[in-house]
C-alpha positions, -999 to 999 in steps of 0.1 A, spaced: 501 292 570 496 256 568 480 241 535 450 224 545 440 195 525 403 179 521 415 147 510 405 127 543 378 141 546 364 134 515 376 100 516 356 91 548 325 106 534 328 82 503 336 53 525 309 55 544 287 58 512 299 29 498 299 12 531 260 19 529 260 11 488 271 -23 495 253 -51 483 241 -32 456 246 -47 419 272 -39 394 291 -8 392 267 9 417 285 -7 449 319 7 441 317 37 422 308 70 442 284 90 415 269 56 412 268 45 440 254 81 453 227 86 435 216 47 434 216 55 475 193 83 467 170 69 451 166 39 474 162 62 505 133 80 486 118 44 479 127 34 519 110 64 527 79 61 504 75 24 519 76 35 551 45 56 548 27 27 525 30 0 546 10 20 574 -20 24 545 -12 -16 538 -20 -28 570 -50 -11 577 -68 -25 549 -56 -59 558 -72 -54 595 -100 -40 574 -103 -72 554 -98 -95 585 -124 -75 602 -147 -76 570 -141 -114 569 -147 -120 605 -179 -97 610 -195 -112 576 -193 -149 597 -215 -133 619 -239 -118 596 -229 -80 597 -212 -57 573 -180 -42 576 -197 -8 580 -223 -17 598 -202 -27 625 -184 2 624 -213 22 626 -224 1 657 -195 5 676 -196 42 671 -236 45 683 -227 22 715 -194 41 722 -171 11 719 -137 24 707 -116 -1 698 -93 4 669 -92 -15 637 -56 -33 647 -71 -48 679 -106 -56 660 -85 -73 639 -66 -93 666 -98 -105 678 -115 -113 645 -84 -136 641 -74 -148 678 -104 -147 698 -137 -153 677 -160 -161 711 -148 -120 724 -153 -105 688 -186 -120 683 -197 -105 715 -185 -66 701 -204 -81 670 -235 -81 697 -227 -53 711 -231 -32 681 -258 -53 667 -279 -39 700 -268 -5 692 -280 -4 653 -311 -16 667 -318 8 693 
């Protein structure tokens, strides 16, 4: 039987994880353990970040829309709560968009749920 070696093998799997480990600092670039568990611990970060930066940008729409609705003498909440009595769903992205690009269409949303607190 033929002797089977795992020497290729194992070198592509550590070239492609230093391939991935490059531009890393030091001894962590070119050394597998290192380099292994530096790659690790930077996909667990990558992977952390990805869920925070979804919780980051809604509280900056939240502030833009906070900012914006304030110039027009409302609350943050209060619009909220206006938009959900007069059954105008928009999400907090496009508010947002408005609140910064088109202040003449977000003040009339700002009416709109003005009327409805009212009513």
């Amino acid at each position: 039987m033929v002797r089977v070696t795992r020497a290729p093998a194992r070198r592509k799997r550590i070239k492609k994880l230093l391939k991935q480990a490059r531009g890393f600092r030091g001894d962590r670039k070119n050394h597998h353990v290192l380099a292994h568990t530096a790659l690790m611990k930077a996909w667990a970060y990558a992977f952390r970040g990805r869920k925070e930066k979804k919780r980051e940008f809604r509280s900056l729409w939240i502030q833009r829309i906070n900012a914006a609705a304030r110039v027009h003498g409302i609350s943050y909440s209060r619009l909220i709560d206006g938009l959900a009595k007069a059954k105008v769903d928009v999400n907090r992205k496009m508010l947002a968009m408005l609140a910064v690009e088109d202040t003449h269409a977000f003040g009339a949303i700002v009416e709109q749920a003005k009327k409805a607190l009212v009513a």
